[in-house]
N, C-alpha and C positions, 0 to 999 in steps of 0.2 A: 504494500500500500504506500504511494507518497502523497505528500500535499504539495501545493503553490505557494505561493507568497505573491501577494498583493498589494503593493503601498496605493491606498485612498486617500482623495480628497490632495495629491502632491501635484505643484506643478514646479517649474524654473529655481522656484525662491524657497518656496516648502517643502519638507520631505512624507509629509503626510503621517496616515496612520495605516501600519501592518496590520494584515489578516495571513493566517494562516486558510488555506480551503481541501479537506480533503473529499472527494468523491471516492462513493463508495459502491455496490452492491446494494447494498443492505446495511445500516449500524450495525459495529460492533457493541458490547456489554459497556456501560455508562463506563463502567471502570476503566474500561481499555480510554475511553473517549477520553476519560476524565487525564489520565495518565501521558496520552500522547499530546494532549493540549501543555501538560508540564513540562516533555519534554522537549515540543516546539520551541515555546518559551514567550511565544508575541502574548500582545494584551487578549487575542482570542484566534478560539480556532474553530470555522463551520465544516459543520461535516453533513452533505447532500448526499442524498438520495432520488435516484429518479422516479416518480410516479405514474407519468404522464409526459407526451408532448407536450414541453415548456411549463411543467410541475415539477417539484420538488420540496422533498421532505427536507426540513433543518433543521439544525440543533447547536447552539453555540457554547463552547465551554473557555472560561478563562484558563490560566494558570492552577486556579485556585479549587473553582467550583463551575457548575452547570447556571446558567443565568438563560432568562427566558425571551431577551430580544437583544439582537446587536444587528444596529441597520450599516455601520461599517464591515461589518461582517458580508452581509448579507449582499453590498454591494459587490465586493469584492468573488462573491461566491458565482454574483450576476457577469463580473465580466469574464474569469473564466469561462464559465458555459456560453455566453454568448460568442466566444472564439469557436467556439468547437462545431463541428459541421451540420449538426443538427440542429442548429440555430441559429446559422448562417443567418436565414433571412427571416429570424424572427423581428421583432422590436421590445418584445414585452417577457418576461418570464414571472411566475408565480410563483411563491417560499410559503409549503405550509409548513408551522408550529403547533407543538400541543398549545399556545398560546393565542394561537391569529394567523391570517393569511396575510403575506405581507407582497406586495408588485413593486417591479421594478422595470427600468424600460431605458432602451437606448435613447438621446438626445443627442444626435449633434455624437459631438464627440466626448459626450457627459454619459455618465451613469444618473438614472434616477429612482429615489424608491419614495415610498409614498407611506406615513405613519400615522398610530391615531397622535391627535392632538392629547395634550394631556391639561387637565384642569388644574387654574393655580388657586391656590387660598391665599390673601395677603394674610403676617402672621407678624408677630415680633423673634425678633432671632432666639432660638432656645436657648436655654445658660449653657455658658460652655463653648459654645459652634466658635464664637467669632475670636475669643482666642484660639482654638486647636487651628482654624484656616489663618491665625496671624493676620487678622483684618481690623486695622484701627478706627477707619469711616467710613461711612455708608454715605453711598451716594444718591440721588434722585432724580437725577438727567436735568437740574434744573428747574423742575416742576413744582418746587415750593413745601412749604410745610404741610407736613401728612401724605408726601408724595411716598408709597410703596419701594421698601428698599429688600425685604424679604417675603419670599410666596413660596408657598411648599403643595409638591403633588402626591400620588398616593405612595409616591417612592425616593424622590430625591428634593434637594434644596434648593434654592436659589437666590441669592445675591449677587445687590447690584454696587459694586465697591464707586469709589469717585471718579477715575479717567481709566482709562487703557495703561497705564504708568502701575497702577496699581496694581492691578493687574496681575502686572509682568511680576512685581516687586513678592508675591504672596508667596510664605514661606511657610506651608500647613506643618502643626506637628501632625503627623500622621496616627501614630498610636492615640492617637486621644479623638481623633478624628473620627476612628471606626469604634468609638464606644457612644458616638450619635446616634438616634436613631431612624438614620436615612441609609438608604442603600449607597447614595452618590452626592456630592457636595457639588454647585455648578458656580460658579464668582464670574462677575459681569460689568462692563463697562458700557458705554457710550462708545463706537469706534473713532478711530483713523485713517488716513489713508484708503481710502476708496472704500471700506469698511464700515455697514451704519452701526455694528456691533462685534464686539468682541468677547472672548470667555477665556477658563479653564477647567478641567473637569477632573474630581477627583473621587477614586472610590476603593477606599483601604480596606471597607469590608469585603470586596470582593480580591481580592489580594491585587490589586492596578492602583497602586498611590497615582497616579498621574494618567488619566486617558491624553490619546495625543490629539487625536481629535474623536468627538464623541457625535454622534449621529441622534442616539436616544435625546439627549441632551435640549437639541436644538427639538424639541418636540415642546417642551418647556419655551425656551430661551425666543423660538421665532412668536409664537402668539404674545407674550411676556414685551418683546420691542415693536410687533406689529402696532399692539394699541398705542403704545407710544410714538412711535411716529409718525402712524397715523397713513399707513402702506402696508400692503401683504407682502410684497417682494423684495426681500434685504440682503446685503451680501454681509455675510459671516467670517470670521477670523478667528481661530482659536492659536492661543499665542501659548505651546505648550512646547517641548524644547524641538518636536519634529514640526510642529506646526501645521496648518492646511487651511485651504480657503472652499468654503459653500458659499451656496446660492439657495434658500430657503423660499417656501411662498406660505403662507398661512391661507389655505381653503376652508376654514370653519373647522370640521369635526377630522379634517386631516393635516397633514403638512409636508410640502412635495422639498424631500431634499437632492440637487442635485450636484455632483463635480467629479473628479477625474477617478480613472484607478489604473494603475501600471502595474501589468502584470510583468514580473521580473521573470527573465530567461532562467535562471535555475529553480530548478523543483528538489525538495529534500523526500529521503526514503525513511522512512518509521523501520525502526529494530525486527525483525523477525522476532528476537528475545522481548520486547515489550509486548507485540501484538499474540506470542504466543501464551499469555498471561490471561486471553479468553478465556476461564473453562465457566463460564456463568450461562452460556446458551446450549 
């Protein structure tokens, strides 16, 4: 069995964020998943199955654990298969999860996939959160007193610090970070540079202190600056040490992420000794 390797969301200036994709037959036993995802090593690894012309079964695992969506994953999974010749002259391919069905589709020379939107609660920051992310102010894009600087969804955080400077400058302690009770920490600015927004996304419970660029994320992060600026369509910067640039649209009850993925000439082989570590089926 080998996988590819994928850098998403990299062009000229960014190097994006890796996925690991292996195709398979059929899954092997969680463990084996779980195991070769460890000894891949990137922030995740999909493992596809085919269903159907232009279906597919997914499953994405960290380093660490099994997690139930990654649309960098997912993109990455998309532009393999859409190399391959039974796909040739698709445009759109289908991800089912025990989670949701998730579409993806050629653009241009973009990958796009399409998620649900997720619902924010304004909240005040829990105790704790803003020192373990090392965050001294909160910012409001301007918008005056009582303007929303923290909003939490069924799973992760969100903060809006004061510039894109800040940003860059956050220096989470991590251990203290994963005894929050969010899946994922997201910190947020006002952009730069061709940028209406920027982030960085961090999530120590699932053993990834630092996503390099976060796709779930912007599920959050685009409706969150949509109503602020008062536009569905924004262009995105996540300023993490690989970096990578989106293009986001807020549609209501989804949110269309699209931008590059290079798939890299070398493909690695998984251990005969790891994979023979099966005997669960």
């Amino acid at each position: 069995m080998r996988f590819h390797i994928v850098d998403t969301f990299a062009d000229e200036r960014f190097l994006g964020n890796p996925a690991a994709v292996v195709q398979a037959d059929e899954f092997p036993s969680p463990e084996v998943m779980q195991a070769v995802a460890s000894q891949v090593a990137l922030p995740t690894t999909a493992f596809v199955v085919s269903l159907a012309p232009a279906e597919y079964r997914v499953r994405w695992f960290t380093p660490h654990k099994e997690i139930n969506l990654c649309g960098h994953a997912t993109i990455a999974s998309a532009r393999l298969l859409f190399g391959q010749a039974e796909n040739a002259d698709r445009a759109r391919l289908t991800f089912v999860s025990d989670h949701g069905t998730l579409y993806t589709e050629r653009v241009d020379d973009l990958m796009a996939i399409d998620l649900p939107t997720s619902q924010l609660t304004a909240t005040d920051p829990p105790p704790g959160l803003l020192e373990a992310l090392g965050v001294n102010e909160l910012g409001t894009h301007g918008l005056g007193v009582g303007a929303v600087s923290c909003v939490v969804s069924s799973d992760d955080v969100l903060v809006e610090v004061s510039s894109a400077e800040a940003v860059s400058a956050i220096r989470p302690n991590f251990p203290e970070l994963a005894r929050q009770p969010f899946r994922g920490h997201i910190v947020t600015a006002r952009g730069t540079s061709g940028a209406d927004f920027v982030s960085r996304t961090f999530f120590p419970f699932l053993g990834v202190d630092e996503d390099q660029v976060c796709v779930t994320a912007h599920c959050k992060l685009t409706p969150f600056w949509a109503a602020r600026l008062g536009r569905p369509r924004l262009a995105a910067l996540q300023l993490s040490e690989r970096g990578g640039r989106l293009e986001v649209q807020d549609a209501g009850d989804q949110v269309r992420v699209l931008g590059t993925a290079v798939l890299r000439d070398a493909v690695g082989s998984l251990t005969a000794q790891l994979l023979s570590t099966d005997n669960s089926r």
